[in-house]
Backbone atoms as SQL, in Angstrom:
CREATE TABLE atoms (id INTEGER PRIMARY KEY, chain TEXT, resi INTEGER, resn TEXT, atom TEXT, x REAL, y REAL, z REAL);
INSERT INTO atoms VALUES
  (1, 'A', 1, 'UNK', 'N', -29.067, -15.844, 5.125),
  (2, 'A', 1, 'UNK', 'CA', -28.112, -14.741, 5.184),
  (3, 'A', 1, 'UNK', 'C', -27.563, -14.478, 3.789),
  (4, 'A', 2, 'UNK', 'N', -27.943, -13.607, 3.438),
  (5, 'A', 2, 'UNK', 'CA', -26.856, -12.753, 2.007),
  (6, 'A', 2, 'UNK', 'C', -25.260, -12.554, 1.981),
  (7, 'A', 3, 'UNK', 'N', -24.720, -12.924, 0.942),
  (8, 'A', 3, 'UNK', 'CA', -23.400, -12.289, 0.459),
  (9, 'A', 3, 'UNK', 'C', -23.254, -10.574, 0.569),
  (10, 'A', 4, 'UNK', 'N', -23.024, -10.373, 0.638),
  (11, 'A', 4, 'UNK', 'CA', -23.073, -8.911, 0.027),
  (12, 'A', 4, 'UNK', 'C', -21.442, -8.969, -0.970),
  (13, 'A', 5, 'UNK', 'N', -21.875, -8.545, -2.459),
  (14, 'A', 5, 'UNK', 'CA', -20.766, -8.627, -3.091),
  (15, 'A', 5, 'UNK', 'C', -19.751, -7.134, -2.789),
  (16, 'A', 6, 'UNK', 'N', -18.571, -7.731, -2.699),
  (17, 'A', 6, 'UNK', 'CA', -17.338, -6.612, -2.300),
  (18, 'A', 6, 'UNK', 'C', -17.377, -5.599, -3.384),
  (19, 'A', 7, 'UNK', 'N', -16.940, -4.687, -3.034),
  (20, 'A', 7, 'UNK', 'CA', -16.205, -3.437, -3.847),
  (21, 'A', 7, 'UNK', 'C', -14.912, -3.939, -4.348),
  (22, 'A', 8, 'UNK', 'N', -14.565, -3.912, -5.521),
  (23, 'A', 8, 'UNK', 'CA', -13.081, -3.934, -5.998),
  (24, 'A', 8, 'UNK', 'C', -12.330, -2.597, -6.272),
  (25, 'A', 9, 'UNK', 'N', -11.183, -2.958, -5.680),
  (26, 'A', 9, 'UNK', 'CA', -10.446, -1.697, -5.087),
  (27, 'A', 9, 'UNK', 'C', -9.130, -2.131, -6.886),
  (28, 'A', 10, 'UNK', 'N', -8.710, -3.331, -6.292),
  (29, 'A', 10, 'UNK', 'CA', -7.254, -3.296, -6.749),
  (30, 'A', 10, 'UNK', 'C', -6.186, -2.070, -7.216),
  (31, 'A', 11, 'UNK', 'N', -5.977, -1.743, -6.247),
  (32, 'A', 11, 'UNK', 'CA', -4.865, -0.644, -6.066),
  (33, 'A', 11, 'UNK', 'C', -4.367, -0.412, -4.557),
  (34, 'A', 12, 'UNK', 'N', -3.129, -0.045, -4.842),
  (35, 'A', 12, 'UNK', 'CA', -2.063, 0.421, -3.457),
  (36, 'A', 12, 'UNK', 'C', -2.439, 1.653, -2.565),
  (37, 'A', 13, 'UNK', 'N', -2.702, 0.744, -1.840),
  (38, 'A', 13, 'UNK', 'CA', -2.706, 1.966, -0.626),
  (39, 'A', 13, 'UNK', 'C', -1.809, 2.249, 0.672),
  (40, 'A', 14, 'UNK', 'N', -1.415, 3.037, 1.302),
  (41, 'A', 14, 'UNK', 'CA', -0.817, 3.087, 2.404),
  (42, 'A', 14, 'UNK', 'C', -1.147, 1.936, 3.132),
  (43, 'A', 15, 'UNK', 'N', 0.243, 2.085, 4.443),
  (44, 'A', 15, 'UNK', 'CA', 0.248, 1.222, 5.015),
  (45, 'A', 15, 'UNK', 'C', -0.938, 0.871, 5.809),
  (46, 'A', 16, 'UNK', 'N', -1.580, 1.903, 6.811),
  (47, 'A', 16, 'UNK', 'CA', -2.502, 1.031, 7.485),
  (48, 'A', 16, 'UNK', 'C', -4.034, 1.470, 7.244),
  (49, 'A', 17, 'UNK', 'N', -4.373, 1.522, 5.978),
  (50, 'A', 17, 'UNK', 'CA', -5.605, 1.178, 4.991),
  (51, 'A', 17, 'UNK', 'C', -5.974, 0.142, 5.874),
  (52, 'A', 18, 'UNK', 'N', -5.266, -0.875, 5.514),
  (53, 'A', 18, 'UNK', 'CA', -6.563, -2.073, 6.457),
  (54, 'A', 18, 'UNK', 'C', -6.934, -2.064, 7.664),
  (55, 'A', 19, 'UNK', 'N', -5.720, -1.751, 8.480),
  (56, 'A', 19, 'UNK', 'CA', -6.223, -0.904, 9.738),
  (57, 'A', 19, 'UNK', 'C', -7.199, -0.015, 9.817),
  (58, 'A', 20, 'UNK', 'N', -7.417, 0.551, 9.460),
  (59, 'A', 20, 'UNK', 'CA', -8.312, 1.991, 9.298),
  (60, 'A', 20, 'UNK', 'C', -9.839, 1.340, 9.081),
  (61, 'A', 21, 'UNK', 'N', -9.697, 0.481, 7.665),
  (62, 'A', 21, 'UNK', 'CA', -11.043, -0.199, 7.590),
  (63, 'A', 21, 'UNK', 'C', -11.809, -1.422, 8.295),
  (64, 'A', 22, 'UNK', 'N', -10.764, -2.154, 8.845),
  (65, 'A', 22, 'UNK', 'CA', -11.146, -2.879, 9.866),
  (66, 'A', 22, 'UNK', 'C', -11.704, -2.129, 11.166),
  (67, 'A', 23, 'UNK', 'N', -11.187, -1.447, 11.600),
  (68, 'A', 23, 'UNK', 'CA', -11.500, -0.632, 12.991),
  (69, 'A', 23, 'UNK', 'C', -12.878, -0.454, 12.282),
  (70, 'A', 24, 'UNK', 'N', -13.402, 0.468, 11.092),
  (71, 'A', 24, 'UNK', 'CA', -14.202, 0.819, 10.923),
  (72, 'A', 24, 'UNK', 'C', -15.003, -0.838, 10.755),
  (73, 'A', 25, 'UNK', 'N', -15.593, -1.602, 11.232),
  (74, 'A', 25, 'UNK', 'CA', -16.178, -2.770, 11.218),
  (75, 'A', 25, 'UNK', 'C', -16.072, -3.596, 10.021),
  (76, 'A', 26, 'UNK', 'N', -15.395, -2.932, 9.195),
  (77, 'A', 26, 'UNK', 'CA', -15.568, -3.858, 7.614),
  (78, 'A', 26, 'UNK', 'C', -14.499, -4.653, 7.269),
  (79, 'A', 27, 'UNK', 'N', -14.297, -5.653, 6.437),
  (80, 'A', 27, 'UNK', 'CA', -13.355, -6.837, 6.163),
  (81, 'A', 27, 'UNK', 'C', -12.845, -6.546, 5.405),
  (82, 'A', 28, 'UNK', 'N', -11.269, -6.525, 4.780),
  (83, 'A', 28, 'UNK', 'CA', -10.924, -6.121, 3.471),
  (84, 'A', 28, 'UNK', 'C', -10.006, -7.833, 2.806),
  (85, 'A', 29, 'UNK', 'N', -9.622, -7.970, 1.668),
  (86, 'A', 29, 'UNK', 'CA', -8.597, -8.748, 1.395),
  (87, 'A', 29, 'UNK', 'C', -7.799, -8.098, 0.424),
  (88, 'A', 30, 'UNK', 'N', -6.325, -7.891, 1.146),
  (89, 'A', 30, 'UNK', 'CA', -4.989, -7.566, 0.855),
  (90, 'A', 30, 'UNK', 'C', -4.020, -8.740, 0.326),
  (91, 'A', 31, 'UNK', 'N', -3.131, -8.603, -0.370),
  (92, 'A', 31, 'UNK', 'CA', -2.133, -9.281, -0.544),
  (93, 'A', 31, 'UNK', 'C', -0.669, -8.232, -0.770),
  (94, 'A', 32, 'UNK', 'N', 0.377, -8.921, -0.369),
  (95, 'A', 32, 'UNK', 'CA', 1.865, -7.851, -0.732),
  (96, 'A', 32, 'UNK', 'C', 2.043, -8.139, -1.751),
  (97, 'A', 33, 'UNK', 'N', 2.784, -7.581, -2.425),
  (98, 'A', 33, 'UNK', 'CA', 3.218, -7.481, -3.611),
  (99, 'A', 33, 'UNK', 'C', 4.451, -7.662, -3.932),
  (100, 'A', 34, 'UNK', 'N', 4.914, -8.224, -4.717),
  (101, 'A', 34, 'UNK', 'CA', 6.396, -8.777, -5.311),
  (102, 'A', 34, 'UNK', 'C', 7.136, -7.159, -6.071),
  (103, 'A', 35, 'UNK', 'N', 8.529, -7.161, -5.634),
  (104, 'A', 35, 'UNK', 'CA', 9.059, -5.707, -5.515),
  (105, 'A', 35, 'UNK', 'C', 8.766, -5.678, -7.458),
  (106, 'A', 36, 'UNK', 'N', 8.707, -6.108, -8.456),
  (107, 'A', 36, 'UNK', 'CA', 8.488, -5.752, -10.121),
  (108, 'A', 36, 'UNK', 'C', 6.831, -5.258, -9.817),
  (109, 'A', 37, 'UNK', 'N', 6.057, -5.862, -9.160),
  (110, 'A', 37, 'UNK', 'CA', 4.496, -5.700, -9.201),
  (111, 'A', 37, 'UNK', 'C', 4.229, -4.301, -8.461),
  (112, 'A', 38, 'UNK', 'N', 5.063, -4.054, -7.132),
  (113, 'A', 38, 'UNK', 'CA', 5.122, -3.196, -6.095),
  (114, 'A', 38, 'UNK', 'C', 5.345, -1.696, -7.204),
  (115, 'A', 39, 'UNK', 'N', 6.645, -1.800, -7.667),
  (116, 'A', 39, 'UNK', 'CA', 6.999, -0.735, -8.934),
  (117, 'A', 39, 'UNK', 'C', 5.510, -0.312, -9.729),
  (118, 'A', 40, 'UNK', 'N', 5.002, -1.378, -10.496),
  (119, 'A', 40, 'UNK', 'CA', 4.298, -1.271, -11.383),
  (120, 'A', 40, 'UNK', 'C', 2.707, -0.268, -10.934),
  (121, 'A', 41, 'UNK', 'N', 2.254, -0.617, -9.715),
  (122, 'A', 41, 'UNK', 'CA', 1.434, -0.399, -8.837),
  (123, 'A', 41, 'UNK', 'C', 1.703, 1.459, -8.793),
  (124, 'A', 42, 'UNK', 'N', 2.919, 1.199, -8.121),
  (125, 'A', 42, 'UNK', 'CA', 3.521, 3.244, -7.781),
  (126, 'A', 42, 'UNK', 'C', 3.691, 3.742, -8.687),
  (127, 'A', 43, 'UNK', 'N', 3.378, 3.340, -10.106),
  (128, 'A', 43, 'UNK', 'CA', 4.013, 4.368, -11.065),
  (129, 'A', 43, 'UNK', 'C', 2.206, 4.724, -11.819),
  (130, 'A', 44, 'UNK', 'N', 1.692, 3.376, -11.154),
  (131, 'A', 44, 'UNK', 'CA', -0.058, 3.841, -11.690),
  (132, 'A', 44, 'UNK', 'C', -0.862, 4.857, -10.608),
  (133, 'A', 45, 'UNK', 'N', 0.126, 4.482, -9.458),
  (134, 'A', 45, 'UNK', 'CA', -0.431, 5.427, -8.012),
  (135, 'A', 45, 'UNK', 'C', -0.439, 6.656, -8.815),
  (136, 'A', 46, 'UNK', 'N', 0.938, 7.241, -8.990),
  (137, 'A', 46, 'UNK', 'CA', 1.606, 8.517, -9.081),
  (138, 'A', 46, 'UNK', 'C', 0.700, 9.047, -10.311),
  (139, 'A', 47, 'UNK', 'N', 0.058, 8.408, -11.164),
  (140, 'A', 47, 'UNK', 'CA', -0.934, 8.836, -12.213),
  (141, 'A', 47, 'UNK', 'C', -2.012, 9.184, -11.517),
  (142, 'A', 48, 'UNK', 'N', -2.428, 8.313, -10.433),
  (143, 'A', 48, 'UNK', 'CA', -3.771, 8.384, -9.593),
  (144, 'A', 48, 'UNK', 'C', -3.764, 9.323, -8.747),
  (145, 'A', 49, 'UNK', 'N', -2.916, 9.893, -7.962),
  (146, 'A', 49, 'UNK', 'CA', -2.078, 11.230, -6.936),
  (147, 'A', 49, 'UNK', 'C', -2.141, 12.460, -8.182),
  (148, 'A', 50, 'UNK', 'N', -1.415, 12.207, -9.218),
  (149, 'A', 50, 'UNK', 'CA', -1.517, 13.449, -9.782),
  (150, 'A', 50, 'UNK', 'C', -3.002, 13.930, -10.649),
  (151, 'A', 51, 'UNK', 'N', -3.676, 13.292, -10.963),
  (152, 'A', 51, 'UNK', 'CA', -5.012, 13.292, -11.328),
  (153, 'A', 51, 'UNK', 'C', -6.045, 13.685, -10.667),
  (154, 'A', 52, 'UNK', 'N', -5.869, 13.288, -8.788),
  (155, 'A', 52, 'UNK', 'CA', -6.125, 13.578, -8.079),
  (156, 'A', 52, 'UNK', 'C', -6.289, 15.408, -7.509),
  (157, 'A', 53, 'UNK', 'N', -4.841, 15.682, -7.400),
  (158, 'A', 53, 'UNK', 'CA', -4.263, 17.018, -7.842),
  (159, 'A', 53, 'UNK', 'C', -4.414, 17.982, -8.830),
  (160, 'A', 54, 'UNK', 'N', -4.930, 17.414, -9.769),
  (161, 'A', 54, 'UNK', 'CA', -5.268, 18.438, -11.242),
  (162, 'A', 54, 'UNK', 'C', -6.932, 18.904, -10.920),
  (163, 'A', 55, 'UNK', 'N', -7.461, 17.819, -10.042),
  (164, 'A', 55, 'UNK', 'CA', -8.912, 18.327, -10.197),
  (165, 'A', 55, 'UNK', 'C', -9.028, 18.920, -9.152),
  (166, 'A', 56, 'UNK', 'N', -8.325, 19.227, -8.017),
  (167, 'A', 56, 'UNK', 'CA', -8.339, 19.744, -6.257),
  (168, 'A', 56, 'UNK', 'C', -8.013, 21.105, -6.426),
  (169, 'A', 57, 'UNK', 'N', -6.468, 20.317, -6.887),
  (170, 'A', 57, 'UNK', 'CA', -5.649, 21.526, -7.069),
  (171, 'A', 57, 'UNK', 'C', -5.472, 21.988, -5.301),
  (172, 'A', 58, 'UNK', 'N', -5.406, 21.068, -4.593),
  (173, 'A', 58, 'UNK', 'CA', -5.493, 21.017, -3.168),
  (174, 'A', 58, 'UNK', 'C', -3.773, 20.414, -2.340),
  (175, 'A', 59, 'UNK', 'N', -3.679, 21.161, -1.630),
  (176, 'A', 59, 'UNK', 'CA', -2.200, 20.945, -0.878),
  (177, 'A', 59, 'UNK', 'C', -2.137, 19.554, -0.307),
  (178, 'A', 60, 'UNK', 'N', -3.098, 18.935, 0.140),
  (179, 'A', 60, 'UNK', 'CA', -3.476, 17.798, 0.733),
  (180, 'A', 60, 'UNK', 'C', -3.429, 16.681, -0.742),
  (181, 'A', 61, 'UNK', 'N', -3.641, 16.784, -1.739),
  (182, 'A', 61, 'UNK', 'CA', -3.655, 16.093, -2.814),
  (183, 'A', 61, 'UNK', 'C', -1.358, 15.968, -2.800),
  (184, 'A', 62, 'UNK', 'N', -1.487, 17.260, -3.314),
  (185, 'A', 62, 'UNK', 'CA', -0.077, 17.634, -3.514),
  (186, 'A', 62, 'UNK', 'C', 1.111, 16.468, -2.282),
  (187, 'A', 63, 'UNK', 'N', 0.436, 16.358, -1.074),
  (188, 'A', 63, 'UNK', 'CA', 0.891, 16.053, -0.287),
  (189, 'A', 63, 'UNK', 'C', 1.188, 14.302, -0.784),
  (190, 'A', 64, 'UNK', 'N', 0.308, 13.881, -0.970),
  (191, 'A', 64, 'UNK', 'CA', 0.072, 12.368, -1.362),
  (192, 'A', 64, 'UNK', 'C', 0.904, 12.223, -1.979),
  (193, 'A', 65, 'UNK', 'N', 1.041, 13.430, -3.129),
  (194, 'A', 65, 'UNK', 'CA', 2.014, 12.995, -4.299),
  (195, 'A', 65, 'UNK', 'C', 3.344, 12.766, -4.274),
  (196, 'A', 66, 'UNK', 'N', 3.719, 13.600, -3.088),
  (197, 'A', 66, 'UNK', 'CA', 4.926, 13.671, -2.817),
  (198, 'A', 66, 'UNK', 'C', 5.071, 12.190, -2.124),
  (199, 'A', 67, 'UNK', 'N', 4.379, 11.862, -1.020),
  (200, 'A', 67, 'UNK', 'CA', 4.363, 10.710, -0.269),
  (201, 'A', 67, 'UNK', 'C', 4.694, 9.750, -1.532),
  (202, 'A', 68, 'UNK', 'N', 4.100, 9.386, -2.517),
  (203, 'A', 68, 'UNK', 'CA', 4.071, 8.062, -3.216),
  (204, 'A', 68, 'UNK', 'C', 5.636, 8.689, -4.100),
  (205, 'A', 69, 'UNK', 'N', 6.012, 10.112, -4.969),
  (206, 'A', 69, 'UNK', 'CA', 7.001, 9.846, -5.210),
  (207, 'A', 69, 'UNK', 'C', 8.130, 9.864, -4.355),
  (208, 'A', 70, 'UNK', 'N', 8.028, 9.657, -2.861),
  (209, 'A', 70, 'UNK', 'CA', 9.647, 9.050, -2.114),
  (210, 'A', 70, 'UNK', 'C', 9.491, 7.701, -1.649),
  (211, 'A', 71, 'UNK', 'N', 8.444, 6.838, -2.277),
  (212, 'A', 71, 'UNK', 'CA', 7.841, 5.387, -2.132),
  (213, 'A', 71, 'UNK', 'C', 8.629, 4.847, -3.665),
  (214, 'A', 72, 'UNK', 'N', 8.100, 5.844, -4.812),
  (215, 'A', 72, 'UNK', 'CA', 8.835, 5.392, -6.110),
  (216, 'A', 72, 'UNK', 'C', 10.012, 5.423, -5.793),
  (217, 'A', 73, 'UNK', 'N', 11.061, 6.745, -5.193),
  (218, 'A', 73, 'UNK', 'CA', 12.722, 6.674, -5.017),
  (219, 'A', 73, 'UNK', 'C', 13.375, 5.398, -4.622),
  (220, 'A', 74, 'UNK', 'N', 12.554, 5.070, -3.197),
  (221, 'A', 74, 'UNK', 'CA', 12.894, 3.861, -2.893),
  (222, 'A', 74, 'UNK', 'C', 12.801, 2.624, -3.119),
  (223, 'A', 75, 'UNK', 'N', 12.038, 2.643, -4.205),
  (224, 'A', 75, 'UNK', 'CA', 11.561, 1.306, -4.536),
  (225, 'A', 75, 'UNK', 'C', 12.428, 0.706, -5.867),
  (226, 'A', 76, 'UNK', 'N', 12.502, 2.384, -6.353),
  (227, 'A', 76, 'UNK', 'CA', 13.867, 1.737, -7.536),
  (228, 'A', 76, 'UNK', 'C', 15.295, 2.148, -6.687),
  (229, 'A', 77, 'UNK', 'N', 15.445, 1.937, -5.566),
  (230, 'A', 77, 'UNK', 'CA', 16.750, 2.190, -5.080),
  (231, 'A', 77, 'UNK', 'C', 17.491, 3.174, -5.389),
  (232, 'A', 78, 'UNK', 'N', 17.189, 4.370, -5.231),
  (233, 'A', 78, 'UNK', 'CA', 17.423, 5.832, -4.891),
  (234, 'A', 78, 'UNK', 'C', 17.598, 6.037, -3.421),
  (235, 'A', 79, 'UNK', 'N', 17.865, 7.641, -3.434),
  (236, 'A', 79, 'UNK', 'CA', 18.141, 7.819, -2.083),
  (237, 'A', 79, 'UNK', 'C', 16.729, 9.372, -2.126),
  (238, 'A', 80, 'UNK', 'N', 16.026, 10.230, -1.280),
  (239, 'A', 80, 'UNK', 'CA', 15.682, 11.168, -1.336),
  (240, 'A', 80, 'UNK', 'C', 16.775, 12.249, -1.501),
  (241, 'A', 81, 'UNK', 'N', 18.028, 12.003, -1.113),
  (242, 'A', 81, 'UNK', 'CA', 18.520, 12.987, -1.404),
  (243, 'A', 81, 'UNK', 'C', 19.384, 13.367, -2.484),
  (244, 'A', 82, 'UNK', 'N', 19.598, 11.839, -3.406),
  (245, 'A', 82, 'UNK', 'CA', 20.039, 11.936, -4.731),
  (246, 'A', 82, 'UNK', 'C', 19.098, 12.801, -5.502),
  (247, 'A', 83, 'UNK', 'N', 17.955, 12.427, -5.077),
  (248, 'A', 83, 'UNK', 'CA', 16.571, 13.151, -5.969),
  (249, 'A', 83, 'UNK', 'C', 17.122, 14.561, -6.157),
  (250, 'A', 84, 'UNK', 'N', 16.619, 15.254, -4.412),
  (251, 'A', 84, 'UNK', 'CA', 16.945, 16.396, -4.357),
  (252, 'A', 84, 'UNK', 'C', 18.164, 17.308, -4.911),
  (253, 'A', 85, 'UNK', 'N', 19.219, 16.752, -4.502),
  (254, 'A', 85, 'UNK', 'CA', 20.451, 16.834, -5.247),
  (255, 'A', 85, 'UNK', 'C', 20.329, 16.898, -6.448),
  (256, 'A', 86, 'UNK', 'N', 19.913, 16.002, -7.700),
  (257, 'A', 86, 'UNK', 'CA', 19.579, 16.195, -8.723),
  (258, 'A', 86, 'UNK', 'C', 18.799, 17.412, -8.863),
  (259, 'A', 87, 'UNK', 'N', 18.044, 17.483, -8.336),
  (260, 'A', 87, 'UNK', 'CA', 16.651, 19.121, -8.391),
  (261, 'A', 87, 'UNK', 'C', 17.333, 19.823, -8.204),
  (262, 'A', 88, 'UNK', 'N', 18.330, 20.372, -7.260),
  (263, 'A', 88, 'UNK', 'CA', 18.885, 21.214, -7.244),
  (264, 'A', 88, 'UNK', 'C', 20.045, 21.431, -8.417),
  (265, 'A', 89, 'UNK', 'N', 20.946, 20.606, -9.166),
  (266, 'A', 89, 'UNK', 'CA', 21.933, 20.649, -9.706),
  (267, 'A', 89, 'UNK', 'C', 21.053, 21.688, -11.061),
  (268, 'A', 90, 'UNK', 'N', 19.890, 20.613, -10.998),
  (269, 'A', 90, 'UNK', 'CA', 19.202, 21.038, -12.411),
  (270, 'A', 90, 'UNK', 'C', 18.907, 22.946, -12.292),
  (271, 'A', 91, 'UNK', 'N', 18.357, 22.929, -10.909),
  (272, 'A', 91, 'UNK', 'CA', 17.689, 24.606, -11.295),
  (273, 'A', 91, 'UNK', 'C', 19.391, 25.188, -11.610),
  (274, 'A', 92, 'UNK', 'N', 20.063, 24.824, -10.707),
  (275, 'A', 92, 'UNK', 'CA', 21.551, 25.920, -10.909),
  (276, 'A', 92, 'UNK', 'C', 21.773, 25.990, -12.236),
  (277, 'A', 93, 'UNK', 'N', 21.767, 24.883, -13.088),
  (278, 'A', 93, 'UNK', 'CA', 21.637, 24.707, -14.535),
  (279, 'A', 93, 'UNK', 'C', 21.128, 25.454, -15.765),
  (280, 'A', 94, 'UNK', 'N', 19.779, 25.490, -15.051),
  (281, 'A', 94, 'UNK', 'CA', 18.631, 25.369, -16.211),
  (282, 'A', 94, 'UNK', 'C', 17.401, 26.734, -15.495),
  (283, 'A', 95, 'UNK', 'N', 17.799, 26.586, -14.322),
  (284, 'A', 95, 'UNK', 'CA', 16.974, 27.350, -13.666),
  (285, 'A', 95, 'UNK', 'C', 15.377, 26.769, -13.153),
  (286, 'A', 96, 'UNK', 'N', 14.699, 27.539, -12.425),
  (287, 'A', 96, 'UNK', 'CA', 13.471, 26.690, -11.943),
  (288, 'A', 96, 'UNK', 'C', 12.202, 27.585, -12.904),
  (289, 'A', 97, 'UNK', 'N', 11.247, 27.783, -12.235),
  (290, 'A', 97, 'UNK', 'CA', 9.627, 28.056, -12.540),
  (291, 'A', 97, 'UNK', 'C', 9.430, 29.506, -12.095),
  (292, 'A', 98, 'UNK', 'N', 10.821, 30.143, -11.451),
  (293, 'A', 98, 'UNK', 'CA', 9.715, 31.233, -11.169),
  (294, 'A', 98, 'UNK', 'C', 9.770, 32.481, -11.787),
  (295, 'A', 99, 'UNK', 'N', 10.479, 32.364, -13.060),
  (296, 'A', 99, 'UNK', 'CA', 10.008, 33.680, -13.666),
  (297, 'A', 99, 'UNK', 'C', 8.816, 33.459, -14.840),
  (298, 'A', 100, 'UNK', 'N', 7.747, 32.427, -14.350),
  (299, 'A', 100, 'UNK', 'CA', 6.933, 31.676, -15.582),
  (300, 'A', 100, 'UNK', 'C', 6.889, 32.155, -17.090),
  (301, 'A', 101, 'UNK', 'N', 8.023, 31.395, -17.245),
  (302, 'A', 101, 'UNK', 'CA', 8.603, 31.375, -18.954),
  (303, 'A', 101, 'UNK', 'C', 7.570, 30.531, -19.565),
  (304, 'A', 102, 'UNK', 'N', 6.537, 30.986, -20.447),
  (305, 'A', 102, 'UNK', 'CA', 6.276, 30.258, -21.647),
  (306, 'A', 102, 'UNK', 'C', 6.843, 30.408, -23.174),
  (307, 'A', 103, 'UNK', 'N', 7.457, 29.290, -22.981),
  (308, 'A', 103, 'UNK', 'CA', 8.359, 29.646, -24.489),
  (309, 'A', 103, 'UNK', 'C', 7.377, 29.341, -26.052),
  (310, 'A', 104, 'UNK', 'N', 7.253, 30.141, -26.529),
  (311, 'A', 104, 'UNK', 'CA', 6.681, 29.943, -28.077),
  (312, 'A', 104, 'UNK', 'C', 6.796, 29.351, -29.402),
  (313, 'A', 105, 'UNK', 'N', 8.114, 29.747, -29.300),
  (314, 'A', 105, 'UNK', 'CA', 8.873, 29.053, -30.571),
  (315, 'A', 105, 'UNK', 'C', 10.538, 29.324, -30.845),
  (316, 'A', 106, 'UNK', 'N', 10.678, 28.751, -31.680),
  (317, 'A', 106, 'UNK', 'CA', 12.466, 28.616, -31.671),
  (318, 'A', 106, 'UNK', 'C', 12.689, 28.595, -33.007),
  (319, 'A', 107, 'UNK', 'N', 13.360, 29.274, -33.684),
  (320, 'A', 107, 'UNK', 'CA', 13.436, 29.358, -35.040),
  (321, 'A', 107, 'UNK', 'C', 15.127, 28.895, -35.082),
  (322, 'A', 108, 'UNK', 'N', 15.182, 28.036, -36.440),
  (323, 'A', 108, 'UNK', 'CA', 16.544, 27.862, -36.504),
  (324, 'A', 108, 'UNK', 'C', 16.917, 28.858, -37.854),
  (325, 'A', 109, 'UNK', 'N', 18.480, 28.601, -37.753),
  (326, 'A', 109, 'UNK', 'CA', 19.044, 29.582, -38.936),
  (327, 'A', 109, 'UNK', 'C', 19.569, 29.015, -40.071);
């Protein structure tokens, strides 16, 4: 009988990934992660989600992204709605995206 050598994943996935791949007949090995490692993991996700997104450019990508950043809120002990709150304080501020301003240059005096 043969080994068959594994695929290396090492990266975070949702919760029931192993579920999913077990049902599907195959074996995986998981370990949890210590909450400094857990951080470190979601902030390489959120590179991997948005990268994801740049090449789709797909709502379903977009979707993920959002999923992993209210995984980051909570993980550095935020609330979702401090976030939001913040988003909002900012557009009243500063304003949002939708009169697509590209700014050029700024000359001083």
């Amino acid at each position: 009988m043969s080994v068959k050598t594994p695929k290396v994943y090492n990266k975070l996935v949702r919760d029931r990934i192993p579920e999913i791949i077990e049902k599907a007949g195959k074996r995986c090995v998981c370990e949890t992660l210590l909450q400094d490692q857990y951080i470190a993991m979601l902030d390489a996700k959120l590179n991997e989600e948005l990268a994801e997104y740049q090449q789709s450019k797909s709502l379903e990508e977009l979707a993920d992204l959002l999923e992993v950043m209210g995984a980051v809120v909570q993980a550095r002990g935020y609330t979702w709605e401090q976030l939001t709150d913040i988003r909002k304080k900012k557009k009243e501020e500063r304003g949002g995206f939708e009169r697509r301003i590209l700014l050029k240059e700024v000359y001083e005096d």
